[in-house]
Each structure stands twice: as C-alpha cells, then as structure tokens.
MDTraj code that builds the backbone (N, CA, C; nanometers):
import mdtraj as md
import numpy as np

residues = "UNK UNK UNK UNK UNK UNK UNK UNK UNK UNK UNK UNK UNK UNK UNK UNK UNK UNK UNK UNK UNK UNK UNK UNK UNK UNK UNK UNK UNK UNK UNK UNK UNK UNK UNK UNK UNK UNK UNK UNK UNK UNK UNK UNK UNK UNK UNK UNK UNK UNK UNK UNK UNK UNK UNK UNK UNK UNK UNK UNK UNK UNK UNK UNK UNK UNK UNK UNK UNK UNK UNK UNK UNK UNK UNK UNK UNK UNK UNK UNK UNK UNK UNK UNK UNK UNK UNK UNK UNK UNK UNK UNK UNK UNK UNK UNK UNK UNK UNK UNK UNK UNK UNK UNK UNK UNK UNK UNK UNK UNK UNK UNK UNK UNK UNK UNK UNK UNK UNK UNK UNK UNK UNK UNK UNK UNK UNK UNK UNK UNK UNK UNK UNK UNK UNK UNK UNK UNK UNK UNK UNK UNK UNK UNK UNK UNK UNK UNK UNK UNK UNK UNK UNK UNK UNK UNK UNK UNK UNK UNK UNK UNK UNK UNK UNK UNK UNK UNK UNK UNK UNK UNK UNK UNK UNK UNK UNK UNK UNK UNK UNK".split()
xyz = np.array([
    [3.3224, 15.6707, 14.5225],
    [3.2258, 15.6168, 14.6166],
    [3.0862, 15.6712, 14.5883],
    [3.0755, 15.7675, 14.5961],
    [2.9457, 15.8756, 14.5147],
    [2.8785, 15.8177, 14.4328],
    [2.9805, 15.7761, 14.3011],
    [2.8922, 15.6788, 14.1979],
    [2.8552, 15.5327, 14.2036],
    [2.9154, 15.4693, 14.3297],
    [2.9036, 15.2976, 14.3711],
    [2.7489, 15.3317, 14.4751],
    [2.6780, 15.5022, 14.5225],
    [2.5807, 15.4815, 14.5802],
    [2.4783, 15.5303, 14.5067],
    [2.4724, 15.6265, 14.3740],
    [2.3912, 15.6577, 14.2547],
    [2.3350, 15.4874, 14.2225],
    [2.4340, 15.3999, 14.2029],
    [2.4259, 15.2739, 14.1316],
    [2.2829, 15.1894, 14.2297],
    [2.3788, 15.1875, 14.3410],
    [2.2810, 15.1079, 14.4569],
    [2.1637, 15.1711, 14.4572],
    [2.1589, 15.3076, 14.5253],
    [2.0280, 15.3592, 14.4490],
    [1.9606, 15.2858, 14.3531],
    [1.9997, 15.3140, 14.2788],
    [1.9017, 15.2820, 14.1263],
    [1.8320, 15.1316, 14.1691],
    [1.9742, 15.0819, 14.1817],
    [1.9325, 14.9100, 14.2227],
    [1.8076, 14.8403, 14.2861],
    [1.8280, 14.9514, 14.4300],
    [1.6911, 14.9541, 14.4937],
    [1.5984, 14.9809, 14.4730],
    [1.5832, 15.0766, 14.3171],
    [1.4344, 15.1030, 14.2966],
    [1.3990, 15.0067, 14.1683],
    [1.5062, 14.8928, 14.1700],
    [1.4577, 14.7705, 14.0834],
    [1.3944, 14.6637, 14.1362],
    [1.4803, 14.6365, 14.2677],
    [1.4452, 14.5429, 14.3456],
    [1.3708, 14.5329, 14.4456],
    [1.2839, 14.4437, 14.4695],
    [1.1648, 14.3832, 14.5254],
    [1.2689, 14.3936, 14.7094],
    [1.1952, 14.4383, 14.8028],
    [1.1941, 14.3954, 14.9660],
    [1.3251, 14.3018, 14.9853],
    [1.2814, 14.2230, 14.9534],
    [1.2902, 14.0722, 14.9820],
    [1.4244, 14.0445, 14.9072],
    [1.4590, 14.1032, 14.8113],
    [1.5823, 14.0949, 14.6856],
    [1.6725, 14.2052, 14.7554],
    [1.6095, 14.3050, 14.8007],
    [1.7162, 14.3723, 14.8573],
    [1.8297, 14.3370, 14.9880],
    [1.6801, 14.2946, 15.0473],
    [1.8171, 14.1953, 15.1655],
    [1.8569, 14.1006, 15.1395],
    [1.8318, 13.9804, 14.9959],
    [1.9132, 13.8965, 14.9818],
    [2.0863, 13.9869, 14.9365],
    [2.0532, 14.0983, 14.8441],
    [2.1628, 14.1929, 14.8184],
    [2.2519, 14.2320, 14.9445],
    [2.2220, 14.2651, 15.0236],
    [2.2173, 14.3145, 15.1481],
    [2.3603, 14.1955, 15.2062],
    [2.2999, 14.0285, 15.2110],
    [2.3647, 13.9751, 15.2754],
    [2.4633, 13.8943, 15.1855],
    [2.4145, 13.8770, 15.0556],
    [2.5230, 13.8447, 14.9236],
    [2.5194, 13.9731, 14.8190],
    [2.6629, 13.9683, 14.7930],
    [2.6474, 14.0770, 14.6949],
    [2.6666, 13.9932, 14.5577],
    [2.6880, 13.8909, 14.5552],
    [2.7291, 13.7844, 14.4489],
    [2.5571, 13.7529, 14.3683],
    [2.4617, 13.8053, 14.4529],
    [2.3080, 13.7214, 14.4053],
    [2.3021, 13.8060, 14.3217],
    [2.3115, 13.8921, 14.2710],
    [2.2524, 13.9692, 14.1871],
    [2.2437, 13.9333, 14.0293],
    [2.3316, 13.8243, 14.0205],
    [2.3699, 13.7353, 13.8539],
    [2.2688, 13.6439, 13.8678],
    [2.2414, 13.5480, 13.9752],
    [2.1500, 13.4826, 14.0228],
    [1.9913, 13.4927, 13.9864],
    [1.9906, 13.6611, 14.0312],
    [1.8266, 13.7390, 14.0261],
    [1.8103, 13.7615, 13.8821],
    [1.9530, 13.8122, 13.8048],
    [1.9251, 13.8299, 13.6252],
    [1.8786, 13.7143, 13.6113],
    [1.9450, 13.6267, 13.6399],
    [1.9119, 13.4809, 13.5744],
    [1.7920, 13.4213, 13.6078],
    [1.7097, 13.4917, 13.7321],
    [1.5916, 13.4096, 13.7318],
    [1.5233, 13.5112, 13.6463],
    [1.4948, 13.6473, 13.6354],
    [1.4069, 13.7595, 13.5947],
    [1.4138, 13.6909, 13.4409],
    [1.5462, 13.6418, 13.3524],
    [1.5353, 13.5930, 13.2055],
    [1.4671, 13.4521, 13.2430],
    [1.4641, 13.3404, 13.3277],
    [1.3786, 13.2647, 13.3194],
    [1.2158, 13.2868, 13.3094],
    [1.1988, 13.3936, 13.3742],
    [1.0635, 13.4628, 13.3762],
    [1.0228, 13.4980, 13.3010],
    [1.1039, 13.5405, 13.2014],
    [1.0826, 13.6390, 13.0833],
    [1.0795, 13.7897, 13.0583],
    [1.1108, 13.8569, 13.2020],
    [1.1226, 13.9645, 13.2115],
    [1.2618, 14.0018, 13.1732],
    [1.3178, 14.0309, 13.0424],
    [1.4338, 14.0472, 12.9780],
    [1.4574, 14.2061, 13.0569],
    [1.4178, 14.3073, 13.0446],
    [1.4437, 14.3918, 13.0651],
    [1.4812, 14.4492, 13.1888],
    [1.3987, 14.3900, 13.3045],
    [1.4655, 14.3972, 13.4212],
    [1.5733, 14.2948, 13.4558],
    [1.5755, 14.1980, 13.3798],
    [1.7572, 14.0997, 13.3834],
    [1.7882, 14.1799, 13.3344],
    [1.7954, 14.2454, 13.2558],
    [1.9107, 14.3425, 13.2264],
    [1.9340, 14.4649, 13.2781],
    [1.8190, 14.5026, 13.3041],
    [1.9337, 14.6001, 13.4551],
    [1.9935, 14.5640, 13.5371],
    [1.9390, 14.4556, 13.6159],
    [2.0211, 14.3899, 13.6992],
    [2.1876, 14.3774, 13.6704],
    [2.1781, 14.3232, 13.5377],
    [2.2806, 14.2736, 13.5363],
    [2.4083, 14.3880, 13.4968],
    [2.3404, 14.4681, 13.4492],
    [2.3923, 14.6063, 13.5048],
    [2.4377, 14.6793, 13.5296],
    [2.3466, 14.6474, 13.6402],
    [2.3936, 14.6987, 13.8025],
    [2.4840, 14.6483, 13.8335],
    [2.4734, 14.4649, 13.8310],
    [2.5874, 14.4185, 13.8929],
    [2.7293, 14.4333, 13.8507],
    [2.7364, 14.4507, 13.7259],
    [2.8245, 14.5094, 13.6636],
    [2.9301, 14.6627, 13.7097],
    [2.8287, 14.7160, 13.7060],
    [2.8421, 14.8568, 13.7765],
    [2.9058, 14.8377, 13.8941],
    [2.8353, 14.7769, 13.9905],
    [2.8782, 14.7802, 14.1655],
    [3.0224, 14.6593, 14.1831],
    [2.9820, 14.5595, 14.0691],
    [3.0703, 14.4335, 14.1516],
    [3.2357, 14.3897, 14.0334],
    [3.1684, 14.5010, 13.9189],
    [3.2833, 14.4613, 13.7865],
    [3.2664, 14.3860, 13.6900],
    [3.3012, 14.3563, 13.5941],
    [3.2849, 14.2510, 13.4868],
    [3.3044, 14.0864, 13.5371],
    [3.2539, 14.0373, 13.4816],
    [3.2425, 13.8886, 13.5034],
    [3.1924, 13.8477, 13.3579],
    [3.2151, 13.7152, 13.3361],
    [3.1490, 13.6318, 13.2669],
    [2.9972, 13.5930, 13.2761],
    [2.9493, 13.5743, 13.3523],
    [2.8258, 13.5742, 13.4042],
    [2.7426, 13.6900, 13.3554],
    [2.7855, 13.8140, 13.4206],
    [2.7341, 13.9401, 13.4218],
    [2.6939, 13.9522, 13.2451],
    [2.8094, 13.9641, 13.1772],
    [2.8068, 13.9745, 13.0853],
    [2.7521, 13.8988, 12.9700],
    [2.7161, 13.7647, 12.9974],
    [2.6663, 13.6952, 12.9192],
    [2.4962, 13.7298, 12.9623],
    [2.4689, 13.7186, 13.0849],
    [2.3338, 13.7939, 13.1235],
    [2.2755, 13.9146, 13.0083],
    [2.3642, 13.9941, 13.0030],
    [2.2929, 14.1174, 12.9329],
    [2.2928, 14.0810, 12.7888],
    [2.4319, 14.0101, 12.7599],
    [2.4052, 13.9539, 12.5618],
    [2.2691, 13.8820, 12.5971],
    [2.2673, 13.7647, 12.6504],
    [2.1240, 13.7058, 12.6029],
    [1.9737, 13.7826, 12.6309],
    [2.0028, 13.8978, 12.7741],
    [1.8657, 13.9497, 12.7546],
    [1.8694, 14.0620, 12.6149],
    [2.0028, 14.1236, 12.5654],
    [1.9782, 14.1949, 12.4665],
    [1.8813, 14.0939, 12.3567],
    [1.9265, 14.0382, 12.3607],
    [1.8862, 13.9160, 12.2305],
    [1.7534, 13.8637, 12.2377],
    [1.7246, 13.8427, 12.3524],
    [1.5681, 13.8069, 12.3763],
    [1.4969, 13.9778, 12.3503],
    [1.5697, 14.0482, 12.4111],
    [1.4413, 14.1592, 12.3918],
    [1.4851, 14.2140, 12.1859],
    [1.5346, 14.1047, 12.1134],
    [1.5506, 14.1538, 11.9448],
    [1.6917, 14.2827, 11.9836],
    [1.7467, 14.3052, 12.0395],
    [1.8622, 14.3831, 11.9995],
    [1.9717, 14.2936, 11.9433],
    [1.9909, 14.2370, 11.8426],
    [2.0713, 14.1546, 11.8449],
    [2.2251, 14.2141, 11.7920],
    [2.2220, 14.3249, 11.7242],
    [2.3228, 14.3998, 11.7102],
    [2.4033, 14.4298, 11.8188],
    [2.3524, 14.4754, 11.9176],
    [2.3713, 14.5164, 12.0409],
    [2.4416, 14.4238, 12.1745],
    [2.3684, 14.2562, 12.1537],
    [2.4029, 14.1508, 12.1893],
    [2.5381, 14.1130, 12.1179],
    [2.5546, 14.0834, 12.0064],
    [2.6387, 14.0529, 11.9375],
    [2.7511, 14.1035, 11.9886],
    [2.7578, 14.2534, 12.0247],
    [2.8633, 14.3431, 12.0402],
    [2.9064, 14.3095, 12.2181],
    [2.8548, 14.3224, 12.2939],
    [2.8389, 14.2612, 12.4154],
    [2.9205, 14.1183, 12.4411],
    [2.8526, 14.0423, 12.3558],
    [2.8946, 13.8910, 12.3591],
    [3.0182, 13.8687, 12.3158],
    [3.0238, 13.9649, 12.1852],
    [3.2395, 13.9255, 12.1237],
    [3.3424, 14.0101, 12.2351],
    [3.2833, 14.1240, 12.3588],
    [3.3404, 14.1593, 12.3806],
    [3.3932, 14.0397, 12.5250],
    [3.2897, 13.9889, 12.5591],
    [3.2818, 13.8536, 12.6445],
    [3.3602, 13.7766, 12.6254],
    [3.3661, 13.7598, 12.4634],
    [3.4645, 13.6358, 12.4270],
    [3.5920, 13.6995, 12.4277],
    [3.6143, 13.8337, 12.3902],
    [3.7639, 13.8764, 12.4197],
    [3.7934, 13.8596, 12.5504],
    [3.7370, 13.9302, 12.6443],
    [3.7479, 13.9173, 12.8087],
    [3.7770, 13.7630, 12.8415],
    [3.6971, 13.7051, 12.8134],
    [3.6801, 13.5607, 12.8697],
    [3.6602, 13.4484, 12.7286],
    [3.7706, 13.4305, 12.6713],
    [3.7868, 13.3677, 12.5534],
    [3.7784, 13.2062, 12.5697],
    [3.8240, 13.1288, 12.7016],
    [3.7896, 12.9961, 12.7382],
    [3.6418, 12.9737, 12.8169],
    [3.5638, 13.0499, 12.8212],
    [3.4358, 13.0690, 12.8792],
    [3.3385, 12.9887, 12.8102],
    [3.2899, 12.8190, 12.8169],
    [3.1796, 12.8184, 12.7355],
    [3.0989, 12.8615, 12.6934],
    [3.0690, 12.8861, 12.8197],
    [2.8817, 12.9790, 12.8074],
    [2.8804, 13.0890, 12.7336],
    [2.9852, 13.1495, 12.7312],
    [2.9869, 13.3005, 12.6499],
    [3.0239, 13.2673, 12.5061],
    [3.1211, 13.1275, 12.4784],
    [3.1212, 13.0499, 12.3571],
    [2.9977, 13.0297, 12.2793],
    [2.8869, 12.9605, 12.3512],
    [2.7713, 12.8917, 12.3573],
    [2.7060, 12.9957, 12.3406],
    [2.6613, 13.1067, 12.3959],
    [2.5873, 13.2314, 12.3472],
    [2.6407, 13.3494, 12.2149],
    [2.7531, 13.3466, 12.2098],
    [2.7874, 13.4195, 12.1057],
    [2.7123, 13.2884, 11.9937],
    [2.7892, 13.1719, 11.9901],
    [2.7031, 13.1121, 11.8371],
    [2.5612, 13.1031, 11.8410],
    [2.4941, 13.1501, 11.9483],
    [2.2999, 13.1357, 11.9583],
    [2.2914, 13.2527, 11.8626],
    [2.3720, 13.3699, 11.9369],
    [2.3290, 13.4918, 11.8794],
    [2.3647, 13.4901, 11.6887],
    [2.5002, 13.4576, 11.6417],
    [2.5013, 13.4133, 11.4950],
    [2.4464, 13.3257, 11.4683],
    [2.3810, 13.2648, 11.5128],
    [2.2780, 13.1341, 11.4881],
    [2.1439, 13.2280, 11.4246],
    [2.1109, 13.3309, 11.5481],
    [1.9979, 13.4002, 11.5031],
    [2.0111, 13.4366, 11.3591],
    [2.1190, 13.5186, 11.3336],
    [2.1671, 13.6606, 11.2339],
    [2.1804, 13.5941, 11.1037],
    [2.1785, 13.4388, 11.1175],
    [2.2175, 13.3609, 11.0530],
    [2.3150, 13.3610, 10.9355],
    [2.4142, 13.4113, 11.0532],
    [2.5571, 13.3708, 11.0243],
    [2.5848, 13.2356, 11.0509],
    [2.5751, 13.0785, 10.9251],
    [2.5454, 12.9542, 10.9971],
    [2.7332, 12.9379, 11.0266],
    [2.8174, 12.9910, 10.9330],
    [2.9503, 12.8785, 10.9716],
    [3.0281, 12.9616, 11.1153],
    [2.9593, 13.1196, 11.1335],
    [2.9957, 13.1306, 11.3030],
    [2.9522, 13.0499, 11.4236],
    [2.8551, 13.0690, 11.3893],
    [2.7804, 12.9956, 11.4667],
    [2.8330, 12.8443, 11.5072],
    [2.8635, 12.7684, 11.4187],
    [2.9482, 12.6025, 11.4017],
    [3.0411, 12.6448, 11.4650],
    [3.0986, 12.7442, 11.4379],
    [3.2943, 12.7813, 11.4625],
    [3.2446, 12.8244, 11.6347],
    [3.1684, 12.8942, 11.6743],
    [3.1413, 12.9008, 11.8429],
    [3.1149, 12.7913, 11.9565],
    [2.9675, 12.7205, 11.8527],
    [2.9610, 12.5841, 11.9503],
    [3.0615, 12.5003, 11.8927],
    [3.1047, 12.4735, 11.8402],
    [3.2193, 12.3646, 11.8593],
    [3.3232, 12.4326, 11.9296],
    [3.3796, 12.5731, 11.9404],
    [3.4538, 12.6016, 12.0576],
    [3.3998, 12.5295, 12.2092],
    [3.3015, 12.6216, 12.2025],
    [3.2313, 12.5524, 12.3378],
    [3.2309, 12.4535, 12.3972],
    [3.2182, 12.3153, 12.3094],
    [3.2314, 12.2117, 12.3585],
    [3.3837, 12.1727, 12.3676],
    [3.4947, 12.2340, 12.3097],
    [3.6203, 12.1830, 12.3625],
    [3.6377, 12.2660, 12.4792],
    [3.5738, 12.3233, 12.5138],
    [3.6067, 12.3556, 12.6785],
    [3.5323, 12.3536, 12.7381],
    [3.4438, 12.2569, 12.7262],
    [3.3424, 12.2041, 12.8318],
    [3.2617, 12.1068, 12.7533],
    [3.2262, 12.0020, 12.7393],
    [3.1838, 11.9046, 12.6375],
    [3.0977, 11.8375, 12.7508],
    [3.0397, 11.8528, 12.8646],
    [2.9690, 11.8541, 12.9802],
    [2.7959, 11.9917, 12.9567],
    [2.8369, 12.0288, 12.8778],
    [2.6929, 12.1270, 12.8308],
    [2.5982, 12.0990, 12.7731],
    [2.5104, 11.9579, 12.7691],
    [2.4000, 11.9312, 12.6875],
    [2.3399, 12.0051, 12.5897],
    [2.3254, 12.0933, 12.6301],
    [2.2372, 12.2176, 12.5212],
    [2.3248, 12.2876, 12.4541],
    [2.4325, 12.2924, 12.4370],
    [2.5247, 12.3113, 12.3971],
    [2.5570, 12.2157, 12.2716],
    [2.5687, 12.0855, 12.2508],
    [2.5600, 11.9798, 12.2017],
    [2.4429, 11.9829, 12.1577],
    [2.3636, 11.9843, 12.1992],
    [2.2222, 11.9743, 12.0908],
    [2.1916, 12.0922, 12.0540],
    [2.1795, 12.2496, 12.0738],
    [2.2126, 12.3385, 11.9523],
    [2.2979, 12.3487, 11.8366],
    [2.4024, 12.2510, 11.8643],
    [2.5030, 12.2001, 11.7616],
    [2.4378, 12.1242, 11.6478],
    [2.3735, 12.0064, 11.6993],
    [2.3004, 11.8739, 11.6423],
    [2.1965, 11.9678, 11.5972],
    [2.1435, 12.0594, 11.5982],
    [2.0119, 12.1306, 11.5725],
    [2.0511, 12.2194, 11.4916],
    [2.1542, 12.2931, 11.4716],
    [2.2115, 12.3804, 11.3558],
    [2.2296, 12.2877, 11.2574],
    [2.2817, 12.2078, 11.2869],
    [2.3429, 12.1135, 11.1590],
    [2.2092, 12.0232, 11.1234],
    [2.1488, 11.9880, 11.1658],
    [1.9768, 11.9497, 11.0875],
    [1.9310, 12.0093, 11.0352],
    [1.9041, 12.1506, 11.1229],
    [1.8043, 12.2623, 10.9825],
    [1.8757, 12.3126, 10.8536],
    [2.0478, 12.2658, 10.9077],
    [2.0936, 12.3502, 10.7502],
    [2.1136, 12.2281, 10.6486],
    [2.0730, 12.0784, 10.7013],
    [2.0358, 12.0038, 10.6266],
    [2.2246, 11.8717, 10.5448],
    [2.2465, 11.9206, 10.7107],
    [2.3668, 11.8604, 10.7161],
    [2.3542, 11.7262, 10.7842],
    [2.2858, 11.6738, 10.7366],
    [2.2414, 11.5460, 10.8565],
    [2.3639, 11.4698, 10.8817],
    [2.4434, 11.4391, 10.7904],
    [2.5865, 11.3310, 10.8540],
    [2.6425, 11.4199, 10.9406],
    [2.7243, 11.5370, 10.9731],
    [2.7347, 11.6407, 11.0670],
    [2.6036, 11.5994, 11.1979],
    [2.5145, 11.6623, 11.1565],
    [2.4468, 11.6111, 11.2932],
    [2.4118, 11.4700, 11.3903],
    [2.4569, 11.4010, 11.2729],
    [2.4574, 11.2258, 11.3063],
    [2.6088, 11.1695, 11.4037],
    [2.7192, 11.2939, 11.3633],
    [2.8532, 11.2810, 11.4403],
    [2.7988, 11.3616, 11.5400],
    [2.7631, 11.4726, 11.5412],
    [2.7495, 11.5020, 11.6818],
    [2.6864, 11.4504, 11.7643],
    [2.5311, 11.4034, 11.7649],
    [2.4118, 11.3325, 11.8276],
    [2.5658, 11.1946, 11.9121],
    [2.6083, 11.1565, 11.7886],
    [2.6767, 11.0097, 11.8329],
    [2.7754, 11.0641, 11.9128],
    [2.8254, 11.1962, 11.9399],
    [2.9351, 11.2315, 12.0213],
    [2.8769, 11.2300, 12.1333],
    [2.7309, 11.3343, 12.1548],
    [2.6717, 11.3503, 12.2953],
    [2.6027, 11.2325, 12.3284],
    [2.6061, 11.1077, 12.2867],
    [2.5583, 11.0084, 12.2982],
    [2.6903, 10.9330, 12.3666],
    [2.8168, 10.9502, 12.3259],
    [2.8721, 10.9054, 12.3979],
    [2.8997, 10.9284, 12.5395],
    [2.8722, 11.0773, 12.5704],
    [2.9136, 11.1560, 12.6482],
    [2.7035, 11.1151, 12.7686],
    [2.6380, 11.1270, 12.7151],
    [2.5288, 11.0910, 12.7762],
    [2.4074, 10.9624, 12.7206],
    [2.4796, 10.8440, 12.7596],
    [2.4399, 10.7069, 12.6695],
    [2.2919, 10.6956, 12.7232],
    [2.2315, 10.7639, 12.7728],
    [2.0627, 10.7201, 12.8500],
    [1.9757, 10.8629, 12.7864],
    [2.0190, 10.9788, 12.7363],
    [1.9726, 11.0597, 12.6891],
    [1.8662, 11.0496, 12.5966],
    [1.7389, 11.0765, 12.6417],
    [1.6012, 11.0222, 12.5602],
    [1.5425, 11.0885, 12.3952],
    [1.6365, 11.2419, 12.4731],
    [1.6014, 11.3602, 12.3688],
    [1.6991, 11.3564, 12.2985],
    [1.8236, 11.3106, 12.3280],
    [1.9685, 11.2625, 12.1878],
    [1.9068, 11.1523, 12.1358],
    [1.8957, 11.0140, 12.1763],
    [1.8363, 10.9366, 12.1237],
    [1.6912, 10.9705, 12.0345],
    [1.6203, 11.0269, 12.0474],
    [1.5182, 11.0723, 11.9567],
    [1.5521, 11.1270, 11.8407],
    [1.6349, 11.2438, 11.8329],
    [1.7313, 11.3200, 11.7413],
    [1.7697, 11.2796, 11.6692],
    [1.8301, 11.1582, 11.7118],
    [1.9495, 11.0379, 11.6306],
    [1.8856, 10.9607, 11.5276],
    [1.7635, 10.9209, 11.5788],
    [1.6143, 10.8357, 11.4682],
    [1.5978, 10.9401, 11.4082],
    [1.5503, 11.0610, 11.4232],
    [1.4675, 11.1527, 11.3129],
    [1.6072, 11.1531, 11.2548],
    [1.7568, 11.1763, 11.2752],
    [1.8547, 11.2173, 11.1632],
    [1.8970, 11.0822, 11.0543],
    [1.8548, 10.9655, 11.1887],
    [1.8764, 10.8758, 11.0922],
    [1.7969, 10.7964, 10.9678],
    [1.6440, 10.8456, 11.0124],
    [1.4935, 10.8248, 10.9059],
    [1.5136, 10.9544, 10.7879],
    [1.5934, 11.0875, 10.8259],
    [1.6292, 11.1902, 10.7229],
    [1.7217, 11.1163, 10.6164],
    [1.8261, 11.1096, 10.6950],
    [1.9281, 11.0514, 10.5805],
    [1.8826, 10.9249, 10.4960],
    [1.8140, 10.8247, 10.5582],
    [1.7709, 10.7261, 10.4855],
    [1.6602, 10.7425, 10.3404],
    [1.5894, 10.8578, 10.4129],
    [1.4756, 10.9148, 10.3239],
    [1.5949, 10.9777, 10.1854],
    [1.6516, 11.0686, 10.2217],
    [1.7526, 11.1529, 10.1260],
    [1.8489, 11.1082, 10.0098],
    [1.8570, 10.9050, 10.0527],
    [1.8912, 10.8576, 9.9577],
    [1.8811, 10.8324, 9.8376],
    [1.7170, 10.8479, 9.8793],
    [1.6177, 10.8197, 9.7531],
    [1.6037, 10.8923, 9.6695],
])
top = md.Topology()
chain = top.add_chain()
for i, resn in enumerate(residues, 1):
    res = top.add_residue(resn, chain, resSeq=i)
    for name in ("N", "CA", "C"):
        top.add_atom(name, md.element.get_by_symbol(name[0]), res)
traj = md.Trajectory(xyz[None], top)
C-alpha cells in the first residue's frame, strides 16, 4: 500500500488541478490523459503518465502501447521496440500493439517486420484505416507498387468513399504505368 501512495504522489506532481479530480473520479482516465499529452506532443509527460498508470492500475494494452509510441516519438527506439514486443507477448491479438510494433520496425527499417506486423494487424481488426494505409505506404516507398495496389484495393473495399485511398490508388496506379516504360 506504501508504494500504490509513493506512485499517486508522484502522479500528482504531474498532473494539472483539474486532471487530478478527473483521476479522483475515474481511475481508468489516466490512458486517456497519455493519449491526449502524445497528441500534444508532449511525449514525455505521456509517458509518465502512462507509467503511472501502469504502476497504480497494472498492465494493459493501452498503457503499454502509450509508452512504446511515446518512447519512439521522443527517438528511443531501442527502448520502444523492447516495450512493444513485450506488448505483443502480453497481448498478441491486440491490433494496435500489432500496428505499433510494425511503425516502430518501419522506423529501424526493418521493412519485412514491419509487413509481417501490419498485416497481422489487419487480420484482427481490418476496421483500422491507418493501419491499412501505413501498409499501402510501406509498400510504395519500398517501391512495391503491385503490393500496394492490392492493398489500396483491399481498403477500398473495406472503405469505397475514401478520398485519401482513392488518391493513393491514382498515384500507385500513374507509378506503375510510368515503370513500364
């Protein structure tokens, strides 16, 4: 108990008034607050947060994918990496932690992990847009355009009004046409 109030402590001298009593009345917000602090760009305080939450509330999927991607934004990517495979052991049907482990070998440019992650990803959840188009986007820059022309046409099936798949699909399909030549 001693060390669940060291933790809170700390917590509180992260969090803002106003964050504390959302804490206060959910203890669940605290994945929530990582996740807005990395929209912000403040990597480093998402990652205490996330933490913390860790610390006080246990492992989660969430939690844990929080700290791989702020490792990764703040360049630890060694560090992320290690974080993230341990995610995928914990939580091995987890897209998102699918979907972030291949960002992070995407970085390191490890390209056929990276393929081998997001295409996990999408068989257990094929509902992830960005997910699907980091796919379509690995496989363009490494200059795989028929690969990215099956995928574009997969998330095209999956989202037939999509402006930014449809765009994708012309530039892969003006590439390949060009490449004939």
């Amino acid at each position: 108990m001693k060390d669940k109030r060291i933790y809170v402590n700390r917590l509180f001298r992260i969090l803002t008034k106003e964050e504390i009593g959302e804490y206060k009345k959910d203890k669940s917000s605290l994945i929530d607050l990582g996740y807005e602090y990395l929209e912000l760009g403040e990597y480093k305080k998402a990652f205490q947060i996330f933490s913390m939450d860790i610390r006080l509330n246990g492992s989660d999927p969430d939690s844990l994918n929080g700290i791989g991607v702020s490792l990764c934004e703040m360049g630890r990517l060694k560090t992320s990496k290690t974080v993230l495979e341990k995610a995928v052991e914990l939580y091995p049907d987890d897209a998102i932690t699918l979907a972030n482990i291949a960002g992070v070998y995407w970085e390191e440019g490890d390209i056929g992990k990276s393929i081998h992650y997001y295409s996990k990803s999408i068989e257990f959840d094929n509902s992830i847009f960005e997910t699907h188009f980091n796919l379509i986007n690995l496989y363009y820059e490494q200059g795989f355009l028929f690969m990215a022309y099956i995928a574009c046409l997969n998330v095209l099936n999956i989202y037939p009004d999509n402006l930014q798949a449809k765009e994708i699909r012309d530039d892969i399909i003006l590439d390949m046409g060009i490449s004939i030549f």
